[in-house]
C-alpha positions as CSV (number, residue, x, y, z in Angstrom):
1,X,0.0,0.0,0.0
2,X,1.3,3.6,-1.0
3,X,0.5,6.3,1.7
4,X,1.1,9.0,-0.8
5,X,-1.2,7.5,-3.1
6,X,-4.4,10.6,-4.1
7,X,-6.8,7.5,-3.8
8,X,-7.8,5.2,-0.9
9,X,-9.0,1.3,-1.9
10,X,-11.7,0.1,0.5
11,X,-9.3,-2.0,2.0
12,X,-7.1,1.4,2.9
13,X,-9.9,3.0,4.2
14,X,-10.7,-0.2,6.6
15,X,-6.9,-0.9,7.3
16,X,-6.5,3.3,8.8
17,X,-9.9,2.5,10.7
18,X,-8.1,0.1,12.1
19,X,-5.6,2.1,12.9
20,X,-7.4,4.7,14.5
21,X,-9.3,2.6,16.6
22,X,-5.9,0.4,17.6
23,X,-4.0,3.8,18.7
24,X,-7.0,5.3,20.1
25,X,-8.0,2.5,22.2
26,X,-5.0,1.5,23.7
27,X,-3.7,5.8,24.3
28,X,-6.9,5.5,26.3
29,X,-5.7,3.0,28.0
30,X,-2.4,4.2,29.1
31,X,-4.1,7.2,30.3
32,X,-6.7,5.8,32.1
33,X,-4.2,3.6,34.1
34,X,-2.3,7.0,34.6
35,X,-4.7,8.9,35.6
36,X,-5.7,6.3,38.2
37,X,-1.8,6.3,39.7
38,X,-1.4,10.0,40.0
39,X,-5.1,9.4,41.6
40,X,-4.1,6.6,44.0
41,X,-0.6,8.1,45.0
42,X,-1.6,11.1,46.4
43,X,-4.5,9.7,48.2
44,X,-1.9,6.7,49.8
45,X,0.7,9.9,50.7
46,X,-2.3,12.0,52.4
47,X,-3.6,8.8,54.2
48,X,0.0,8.0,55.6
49,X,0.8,11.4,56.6
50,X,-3.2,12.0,57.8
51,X,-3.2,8.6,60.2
52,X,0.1,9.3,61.4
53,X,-1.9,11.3,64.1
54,X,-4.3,8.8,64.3
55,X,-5.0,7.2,68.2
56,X,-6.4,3.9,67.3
57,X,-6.5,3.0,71.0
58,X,-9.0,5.4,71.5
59,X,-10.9,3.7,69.4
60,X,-10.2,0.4,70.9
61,X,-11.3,1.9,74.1
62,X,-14.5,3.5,73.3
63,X,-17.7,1.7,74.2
64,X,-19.4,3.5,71.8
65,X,-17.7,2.3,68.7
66,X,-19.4,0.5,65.8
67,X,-20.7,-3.1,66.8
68,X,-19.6,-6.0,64.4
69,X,-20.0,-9.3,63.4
70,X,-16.8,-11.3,61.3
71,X,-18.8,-13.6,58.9
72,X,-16.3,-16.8,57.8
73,X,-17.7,-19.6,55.6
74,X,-16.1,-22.8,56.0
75,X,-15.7,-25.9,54.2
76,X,-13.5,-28.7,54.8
77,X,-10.8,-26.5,56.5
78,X,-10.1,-29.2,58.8
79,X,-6.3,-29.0,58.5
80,X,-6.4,-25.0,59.4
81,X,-9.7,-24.2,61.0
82,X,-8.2,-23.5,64.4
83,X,-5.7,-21.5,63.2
84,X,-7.6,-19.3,61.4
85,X,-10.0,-18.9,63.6
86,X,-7.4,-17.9,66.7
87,X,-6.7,-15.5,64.5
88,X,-10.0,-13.9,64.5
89,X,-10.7,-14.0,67.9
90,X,-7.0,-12.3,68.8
91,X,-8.3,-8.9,66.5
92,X,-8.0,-5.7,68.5
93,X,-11.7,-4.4,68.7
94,X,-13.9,-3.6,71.3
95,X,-17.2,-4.9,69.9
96,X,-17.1,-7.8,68.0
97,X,-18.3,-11.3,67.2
98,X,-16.8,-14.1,65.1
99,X,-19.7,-16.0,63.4
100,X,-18.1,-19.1,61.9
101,X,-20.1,-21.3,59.4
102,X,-19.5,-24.7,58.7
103,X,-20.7,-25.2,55.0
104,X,-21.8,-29.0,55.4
105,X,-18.1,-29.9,55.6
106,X,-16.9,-33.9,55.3
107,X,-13.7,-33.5,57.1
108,X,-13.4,-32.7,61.0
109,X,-14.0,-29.2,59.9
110,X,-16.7,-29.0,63.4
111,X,-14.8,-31.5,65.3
112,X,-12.4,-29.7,65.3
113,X,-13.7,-26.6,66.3
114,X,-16.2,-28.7,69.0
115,X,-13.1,-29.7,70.8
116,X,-10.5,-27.2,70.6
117,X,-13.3,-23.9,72.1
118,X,-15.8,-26.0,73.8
119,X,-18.4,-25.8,71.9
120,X,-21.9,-27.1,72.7
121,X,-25.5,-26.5,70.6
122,X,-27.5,-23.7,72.3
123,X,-31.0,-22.6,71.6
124,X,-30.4,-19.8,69.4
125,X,-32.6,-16.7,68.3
126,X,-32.2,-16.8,64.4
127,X,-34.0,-14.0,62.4
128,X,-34.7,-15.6,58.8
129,X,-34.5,-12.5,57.0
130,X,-32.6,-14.3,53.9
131,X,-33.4,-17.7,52.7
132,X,-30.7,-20.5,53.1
133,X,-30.0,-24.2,53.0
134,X,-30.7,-25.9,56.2
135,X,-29.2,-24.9,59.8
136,X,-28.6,-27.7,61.9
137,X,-27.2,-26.0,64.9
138,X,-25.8,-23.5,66.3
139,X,-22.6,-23.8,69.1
140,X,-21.8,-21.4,71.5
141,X,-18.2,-21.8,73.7
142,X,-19.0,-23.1,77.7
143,X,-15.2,-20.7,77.8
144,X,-16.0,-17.6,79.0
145,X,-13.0,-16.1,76.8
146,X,-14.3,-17.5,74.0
147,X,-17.8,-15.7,74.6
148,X,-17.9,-14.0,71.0
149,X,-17.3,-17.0,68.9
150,X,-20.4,-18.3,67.1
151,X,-20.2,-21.6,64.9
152,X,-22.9,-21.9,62.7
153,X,-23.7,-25.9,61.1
154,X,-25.9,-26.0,58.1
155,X,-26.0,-28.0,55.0
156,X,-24.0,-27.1,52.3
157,X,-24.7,-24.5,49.5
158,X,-22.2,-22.7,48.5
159,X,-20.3,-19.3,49.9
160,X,-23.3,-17.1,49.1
161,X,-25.3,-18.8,50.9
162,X,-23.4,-19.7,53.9
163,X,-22.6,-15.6,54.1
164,X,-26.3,-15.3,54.4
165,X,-26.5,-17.9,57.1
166,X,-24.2,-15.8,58.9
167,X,-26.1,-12.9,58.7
168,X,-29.2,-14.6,60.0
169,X,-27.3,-15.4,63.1
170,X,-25.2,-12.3,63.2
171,X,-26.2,-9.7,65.8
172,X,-24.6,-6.7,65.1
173,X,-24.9,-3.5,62.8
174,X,-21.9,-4.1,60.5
175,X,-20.2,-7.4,59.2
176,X,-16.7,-8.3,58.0
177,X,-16.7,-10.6,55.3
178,X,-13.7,-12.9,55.2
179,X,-12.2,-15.8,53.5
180,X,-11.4,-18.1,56.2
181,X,-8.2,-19.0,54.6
182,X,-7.0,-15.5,54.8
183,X,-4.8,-13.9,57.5
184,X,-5.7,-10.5,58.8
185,X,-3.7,-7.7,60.8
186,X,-4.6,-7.4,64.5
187,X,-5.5,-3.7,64.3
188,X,-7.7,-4.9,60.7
189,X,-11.0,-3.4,62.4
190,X,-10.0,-0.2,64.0
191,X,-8.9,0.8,60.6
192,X,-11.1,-0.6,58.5
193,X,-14.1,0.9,60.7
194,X,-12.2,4.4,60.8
195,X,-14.2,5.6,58.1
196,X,-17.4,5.1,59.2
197,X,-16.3,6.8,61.9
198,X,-15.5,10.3,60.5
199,X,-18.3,10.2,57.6
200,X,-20.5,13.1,58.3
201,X,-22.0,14.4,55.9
202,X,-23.1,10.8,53.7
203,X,-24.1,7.2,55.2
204,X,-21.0,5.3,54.6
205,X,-22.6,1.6,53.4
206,X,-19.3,-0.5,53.1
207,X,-15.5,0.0,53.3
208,X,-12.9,-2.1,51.8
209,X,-8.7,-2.4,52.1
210,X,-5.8,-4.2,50.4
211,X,-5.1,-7.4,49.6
212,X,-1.4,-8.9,49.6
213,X,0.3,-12.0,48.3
214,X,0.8,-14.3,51.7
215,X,2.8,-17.5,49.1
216,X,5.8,-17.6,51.4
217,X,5.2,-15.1,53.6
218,X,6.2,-16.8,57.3
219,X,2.7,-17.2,59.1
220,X,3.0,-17.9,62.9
221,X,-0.1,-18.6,65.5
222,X,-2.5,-16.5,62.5
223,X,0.2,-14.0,61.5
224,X,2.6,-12.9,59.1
225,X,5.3,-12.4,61.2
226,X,7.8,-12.4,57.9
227,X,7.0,-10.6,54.0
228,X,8.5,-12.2,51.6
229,X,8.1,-12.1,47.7
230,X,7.0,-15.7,46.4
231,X,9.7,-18.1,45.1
232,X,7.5,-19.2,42.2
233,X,7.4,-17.1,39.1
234,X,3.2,-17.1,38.7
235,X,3.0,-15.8,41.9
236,X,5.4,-13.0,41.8
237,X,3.3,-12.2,38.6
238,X,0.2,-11.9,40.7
239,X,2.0,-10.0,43.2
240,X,2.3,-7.4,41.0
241,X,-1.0,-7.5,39.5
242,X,-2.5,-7.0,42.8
243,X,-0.1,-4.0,44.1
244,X,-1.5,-2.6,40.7
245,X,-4.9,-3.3,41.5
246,X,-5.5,-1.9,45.3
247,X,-2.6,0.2,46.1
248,X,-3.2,2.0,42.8
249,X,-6.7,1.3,40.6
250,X,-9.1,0.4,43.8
251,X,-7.5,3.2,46.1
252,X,-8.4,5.7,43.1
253,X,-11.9,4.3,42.5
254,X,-12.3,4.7,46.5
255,X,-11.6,8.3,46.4
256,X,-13.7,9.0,43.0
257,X,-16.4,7.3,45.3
258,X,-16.7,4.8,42.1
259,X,-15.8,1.3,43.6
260,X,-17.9,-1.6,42.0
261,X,-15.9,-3.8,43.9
262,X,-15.1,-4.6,47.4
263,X,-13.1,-7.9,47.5
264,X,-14.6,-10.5,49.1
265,X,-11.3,-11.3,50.8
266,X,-12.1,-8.2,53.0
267,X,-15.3,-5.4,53.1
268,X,-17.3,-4.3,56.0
269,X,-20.9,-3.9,55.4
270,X,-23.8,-2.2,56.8
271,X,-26.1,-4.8,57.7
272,X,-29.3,-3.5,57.6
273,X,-28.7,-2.7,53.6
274,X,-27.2,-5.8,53.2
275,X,-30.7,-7.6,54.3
276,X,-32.7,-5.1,52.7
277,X,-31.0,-5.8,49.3
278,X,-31.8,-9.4,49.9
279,X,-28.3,-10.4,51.1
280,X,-25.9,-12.4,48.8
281,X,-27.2,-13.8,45.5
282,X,-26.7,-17.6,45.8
283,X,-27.1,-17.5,42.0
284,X,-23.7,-15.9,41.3
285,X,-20.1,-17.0,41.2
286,X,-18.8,-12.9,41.8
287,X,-21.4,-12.3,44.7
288,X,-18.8,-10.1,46.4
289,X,-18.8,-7.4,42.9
290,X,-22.6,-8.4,42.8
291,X,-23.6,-7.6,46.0
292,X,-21.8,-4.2,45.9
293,X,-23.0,-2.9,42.7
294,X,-26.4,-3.8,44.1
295,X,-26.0,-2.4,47.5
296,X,-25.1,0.9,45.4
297,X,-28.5,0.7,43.0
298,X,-30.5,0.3,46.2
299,X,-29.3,3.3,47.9
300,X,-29.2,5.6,44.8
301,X,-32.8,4.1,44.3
302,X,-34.2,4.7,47.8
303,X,-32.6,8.5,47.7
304,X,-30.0,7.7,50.3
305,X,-27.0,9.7,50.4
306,X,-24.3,7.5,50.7
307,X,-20.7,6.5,49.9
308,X,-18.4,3.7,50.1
309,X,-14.9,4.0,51.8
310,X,-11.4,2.4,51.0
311,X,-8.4,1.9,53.3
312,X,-5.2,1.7,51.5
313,X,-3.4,-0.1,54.1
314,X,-2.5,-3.9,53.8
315,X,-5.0,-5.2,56.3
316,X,-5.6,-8.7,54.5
317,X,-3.1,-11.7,53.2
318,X,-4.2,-14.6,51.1
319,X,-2.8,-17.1,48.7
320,X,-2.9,-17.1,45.4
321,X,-2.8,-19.6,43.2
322,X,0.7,-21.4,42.1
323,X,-0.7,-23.6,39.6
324,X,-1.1,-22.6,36.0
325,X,-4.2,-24.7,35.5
326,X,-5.8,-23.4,39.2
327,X,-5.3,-20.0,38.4
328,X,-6.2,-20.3,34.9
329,X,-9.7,-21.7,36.6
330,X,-9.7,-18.6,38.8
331,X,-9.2,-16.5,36.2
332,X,-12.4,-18.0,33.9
333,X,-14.5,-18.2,36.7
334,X,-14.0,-14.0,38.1
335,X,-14.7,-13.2,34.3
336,X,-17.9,-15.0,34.1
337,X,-18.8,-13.6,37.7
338,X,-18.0,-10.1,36.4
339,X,-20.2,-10.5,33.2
340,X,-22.8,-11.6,35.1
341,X,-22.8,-9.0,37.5
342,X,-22.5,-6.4,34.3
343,X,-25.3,-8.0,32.8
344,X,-27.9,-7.9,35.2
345,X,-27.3,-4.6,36.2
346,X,-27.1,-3.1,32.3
347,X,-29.5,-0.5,33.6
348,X,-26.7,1.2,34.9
349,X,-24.7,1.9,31.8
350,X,-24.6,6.0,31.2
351,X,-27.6,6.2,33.1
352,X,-27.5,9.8,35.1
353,X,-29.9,9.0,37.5
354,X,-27.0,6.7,39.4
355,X,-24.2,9.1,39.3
356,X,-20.8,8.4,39.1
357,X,-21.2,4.7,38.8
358,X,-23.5,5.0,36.1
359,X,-21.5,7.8,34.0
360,X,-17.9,6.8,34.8
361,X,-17.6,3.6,37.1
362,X,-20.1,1.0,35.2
363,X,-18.9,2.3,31.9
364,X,-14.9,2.2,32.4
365,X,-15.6,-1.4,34.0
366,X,-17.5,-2.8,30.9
367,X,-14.9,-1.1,28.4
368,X,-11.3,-1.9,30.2
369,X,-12.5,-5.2,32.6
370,X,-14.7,-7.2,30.3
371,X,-14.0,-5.9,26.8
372,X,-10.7,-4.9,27.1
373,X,-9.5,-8.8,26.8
374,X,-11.8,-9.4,23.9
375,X,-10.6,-6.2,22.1
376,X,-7.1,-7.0,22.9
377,X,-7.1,-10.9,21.3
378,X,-9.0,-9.6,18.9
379,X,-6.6,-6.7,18.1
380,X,-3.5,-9.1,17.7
381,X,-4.8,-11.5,15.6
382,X,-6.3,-9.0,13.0
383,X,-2.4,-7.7,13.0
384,X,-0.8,-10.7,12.5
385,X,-3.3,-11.6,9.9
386,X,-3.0,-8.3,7.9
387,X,0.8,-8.3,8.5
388,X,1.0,-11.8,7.0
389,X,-1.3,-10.9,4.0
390,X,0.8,-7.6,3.8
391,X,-2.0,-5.0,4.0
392,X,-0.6,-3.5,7.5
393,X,3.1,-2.8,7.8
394,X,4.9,-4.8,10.0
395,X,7.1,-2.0,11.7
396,X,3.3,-0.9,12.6
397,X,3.1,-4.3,13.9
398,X,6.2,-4.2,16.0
399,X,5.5,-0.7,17.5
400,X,2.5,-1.7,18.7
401,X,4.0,-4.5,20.7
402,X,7.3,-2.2,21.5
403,X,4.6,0.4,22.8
404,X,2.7,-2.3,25.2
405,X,5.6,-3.8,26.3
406,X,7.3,-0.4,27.3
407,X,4.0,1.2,29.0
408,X,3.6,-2.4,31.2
409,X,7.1,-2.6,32.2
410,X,7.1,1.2,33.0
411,X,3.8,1.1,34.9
412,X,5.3,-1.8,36.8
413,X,8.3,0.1,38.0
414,X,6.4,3.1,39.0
415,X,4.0,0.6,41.1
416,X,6.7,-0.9,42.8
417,X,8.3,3.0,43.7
418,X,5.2,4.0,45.2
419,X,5.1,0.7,47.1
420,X,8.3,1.6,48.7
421,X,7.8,5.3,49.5
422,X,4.3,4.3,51.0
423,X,4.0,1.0,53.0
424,X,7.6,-0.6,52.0
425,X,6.6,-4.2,52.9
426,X,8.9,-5.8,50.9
427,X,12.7,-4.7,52.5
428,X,14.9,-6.6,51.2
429,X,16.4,-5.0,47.9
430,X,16.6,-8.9,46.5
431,X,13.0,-8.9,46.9
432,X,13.0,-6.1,44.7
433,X,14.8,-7.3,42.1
434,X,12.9,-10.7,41.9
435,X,9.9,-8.7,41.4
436,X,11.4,-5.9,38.9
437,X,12.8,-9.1,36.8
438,X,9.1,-10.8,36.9
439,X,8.1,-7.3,35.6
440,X,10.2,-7.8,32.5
441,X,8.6,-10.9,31.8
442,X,5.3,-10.2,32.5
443,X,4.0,-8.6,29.3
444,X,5.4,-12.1,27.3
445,X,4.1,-14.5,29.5
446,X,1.6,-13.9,32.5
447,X,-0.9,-11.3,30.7
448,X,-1.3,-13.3,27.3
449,X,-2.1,-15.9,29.6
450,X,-4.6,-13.5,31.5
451,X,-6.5,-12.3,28.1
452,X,-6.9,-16.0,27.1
453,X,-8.3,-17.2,30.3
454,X,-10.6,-14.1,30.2
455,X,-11.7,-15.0,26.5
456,X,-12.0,-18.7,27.7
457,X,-14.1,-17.2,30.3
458,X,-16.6,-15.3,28.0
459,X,-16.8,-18.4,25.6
460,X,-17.7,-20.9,28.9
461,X,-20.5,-18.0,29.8
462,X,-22.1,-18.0,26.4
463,X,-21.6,-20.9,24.5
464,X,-21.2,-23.6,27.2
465,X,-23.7,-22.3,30.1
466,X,-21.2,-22.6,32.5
467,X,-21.7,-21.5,36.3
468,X,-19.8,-23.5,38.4
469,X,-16.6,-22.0,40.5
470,X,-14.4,-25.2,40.2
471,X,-11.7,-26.8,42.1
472,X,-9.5,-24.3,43.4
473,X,-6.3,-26.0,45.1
474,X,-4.8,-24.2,47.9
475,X,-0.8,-24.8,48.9
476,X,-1.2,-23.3,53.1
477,X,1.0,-21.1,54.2
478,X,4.3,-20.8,55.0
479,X,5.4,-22.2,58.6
480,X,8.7,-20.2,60.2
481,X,11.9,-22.6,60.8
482,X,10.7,-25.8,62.7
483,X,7.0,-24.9,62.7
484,X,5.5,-27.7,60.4
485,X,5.3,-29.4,57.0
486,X,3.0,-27.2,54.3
487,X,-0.4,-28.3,54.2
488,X,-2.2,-29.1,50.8
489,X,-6.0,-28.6,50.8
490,X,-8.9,-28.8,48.2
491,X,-11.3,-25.8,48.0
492,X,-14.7,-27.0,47.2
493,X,-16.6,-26.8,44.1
494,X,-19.2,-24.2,45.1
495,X,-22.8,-25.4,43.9
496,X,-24.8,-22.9,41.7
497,X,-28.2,-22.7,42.0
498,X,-29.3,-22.3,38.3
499,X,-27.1,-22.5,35.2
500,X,-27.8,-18.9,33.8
501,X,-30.4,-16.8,34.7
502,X,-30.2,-12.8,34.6
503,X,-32.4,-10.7,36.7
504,X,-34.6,-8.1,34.6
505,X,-33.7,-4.4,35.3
């Protein structure tokens, strides 16, 4: 093709569309994800520098501070359970209970718990607000010191459902929604309740913080007493994918009061709007983006003036998946959650009446989180194709890629700056330098892998019906020097109640 030529074929006028559309889109991109940085790094700086003045123990020490509940499904945790739960129970909070649901385990998940706190069935007052599977008891501790614990036995179905158990049973006005494999910071409620706290002026519904990578972190009695970067290369890619993701994206959204998601590793919610909005949709594999995006519809709908906070401290560790094949599962499975999620709340999209989320949140998430993957394969292979049949120039070709690879690699070394001049968990300068050289290597081999598990993920959705979360192995954490063997556990396969079924808006 000759670009001085005074005439245009219809194939030139396509191929410069094309063009056009592949600069545009991806410019957009980078800006977006720049925008959102600048965003999230002055809002970390002011919150460092803001809570360095902050007396927590006078929150810890108040009587009148917000009363909680710490919801934690559970099934077949057997090998952990008691762990995890210690931890839970050791959280520095004045007013709080641990309400611990055993999701029709078929380990010793409940013995285990039976003889380790005491535990004996009470008669229980159990408000049936949301509909669930079966309880078949409810155990309170005969130890005194173990007063707030609440274990909750039901038959099994699924996380959604066994969240919703717990909040039948819960008693207070807000609820912490953990993974009951994760490991939390002692102080995680004093600052994740903060904001509630000093909102004024608007009802704050939910709060969420950041997530980090515990794969061999040293975990003692509940704790990460050591922060280490993973030894395995997948993880270390998903370390950096999640420093991108809360300490910069979610910590933006949170300030643009535009968060569709609070992880369901860690969010507080306001009860009562929980229940009113029917609790957690048993018929969904992302109830955690599902319930939030609803939660935010039923305000905006009922003329409640309200926002949604985010901490940007590290308050929550979990592990990720080391396993090409697991994560690849994980990976599906959040993409069909987020297209459901998308889909059944398509009234939303640049609809004024919801605000921000409408205009800016529901739109950017439906362009750069669901799309984006599909434009992206689709993008590649139309270059390759048109390079091979020589319509597009290859040096186009290879600036394209030169341009990707060069923005991701950037981005990646900014991310890991502000990581250091903010919270600095990682201190070792080798820890560094593992995850600067799993940068390099990221655009080549971890985010092609991400775009084809999300494009595997919208073909399972449409074309195969697929609703199921899957097996999802877990590794355990890291024990310090002489404190036990790893421990290797099965996830379950969380049942779905229908195959595919949107609700109209």
């Amino acid at each position: 093709m000759n670009e001085f030529d005074a005439t245009y074929s219809l194939v030139d006028i396509l191929v410069y569309i094309f063009y056009f559309i592949v600069y545009g889109y991806t410019i957009f991109v980078m800006t977006s994800y720049l925008v959102l940085g600048i965003i999230s790094t002055i809002q970390a700086r002011k919150y460092l520098k803001r809570n360095t003045y902050t007396d927590y123990l006078n929150i810890l020490q108040s009587p009148e501070a917000p009363t909680l509940s710490i919801l934690a499904p559970a099934f077949n945790e057997e090998n952990t359970i008691i762990d995890n739960v210690r931890s839970l129970l050791n959280i520095h909070y004045p007013n709080y209970e641990v309400v611990v649901v055993n999701d029709g385990s078929k380990d010793r998940t409940l013995v285990k718990l039976i003889e380790e706190y005491e535990l004996e069935a009470v008669d229980y007052s159990i408000n049936y607000n949301l509909k669930t599977s079966k309880i078949k008891a409810v155990y309170k501790s005969r130890n005194d010191s173990h007063s707030n614990l609440v274990v909750v036995d039901k038959e099994n179905g699924g996380k959604s459902d066994a969240l919703n158990a717990a909040l039948n049973v819960s008693s207070n006005d807000y609820t912490l929604n953990i993974d009951v494999d994760c490991v939390l910071e002692e102080d995680i409620l004093l600052k994740l309740m903060k904001p509630f706290l000093e909102e004024t002026d608007q009802q704050m519904i939910a709060s969420g913080g950041v997530v980090r990578i515990a794969n061999n972190c040293k975990v003692e009695k509940g704790r990460v007493t050591e922060v280490n970067v993973p030894n395995k290369l997948i993880s270390q890619f998903q370390t950096l994918e999640y420093l991108r993701s809360f300490l910069l994206a979610r910590v933006a959204w949170g300030n643009l009061d535009g968060l569709l998601l609070i992880s369901g590793a860690i969010g507080v919610f306001q009860k009562e709007i929980v229940i009113a909005c029917g609790g957690y949709d048993r018929d969904t594999i992302g109830e955690d983006m599902e319930l939030t995006v609803r939660m935010r519809r039923y305000a905006r709908e009922k003329n409640i003036d309200y926002t949604i906070g985010f901490v940007p401290d590290p308050l929550c560790w979990t592990e990720v998946p080391e396993s090409w094949s697991v994560l690849r599962r994980q990976r599906n499975r959040w993409a069909r959650g987020s297209i459901e999620t998308l889909l059944s709340h398509k009234r939303l999209f640049f609809n004024p009446f919801y605000g921000k989320i409408g205009l800016i949140s529901y739109p950017y998430w439906l362009l750069f989180e669901w799309l984006a993957p599909l434009i992206e394969f689709i993008g590649i292979a139309l270059l390759i194709i048109f390079s091979l049949l020589g319509v597009v120039n290859v040096s186009f070709f290879y600036l394209m890629l030169f341009l990707i690879y060069g923005f991701t690699v950037a981005f990646t070394i900014a991310t890991l700056y502000i990581e250091e001049i903010t919270y600095f968990q990682y201190k070792k300068r080798r820890q560094l330098l593992k995850l600067l050289l799993a940068g390099l290597l990221e655009p080549i081999i971890y985010h092609p892998f991400m775009v084809f598990s999300a494009v595997t993920g919208n073909w399972d959705y449409f074309f195969e019906g697929k609703s199921n979360w899957g097996q999802m192995k877990r590794e355990g954490f890291s024990k310090p020097k002489g404190g036990g063997r790893k421990i290797t556990r099965e996830a379950p396969a969380q049942p779905i109640q229908r195959q595919r079924k949107l609700r109209s808006t």
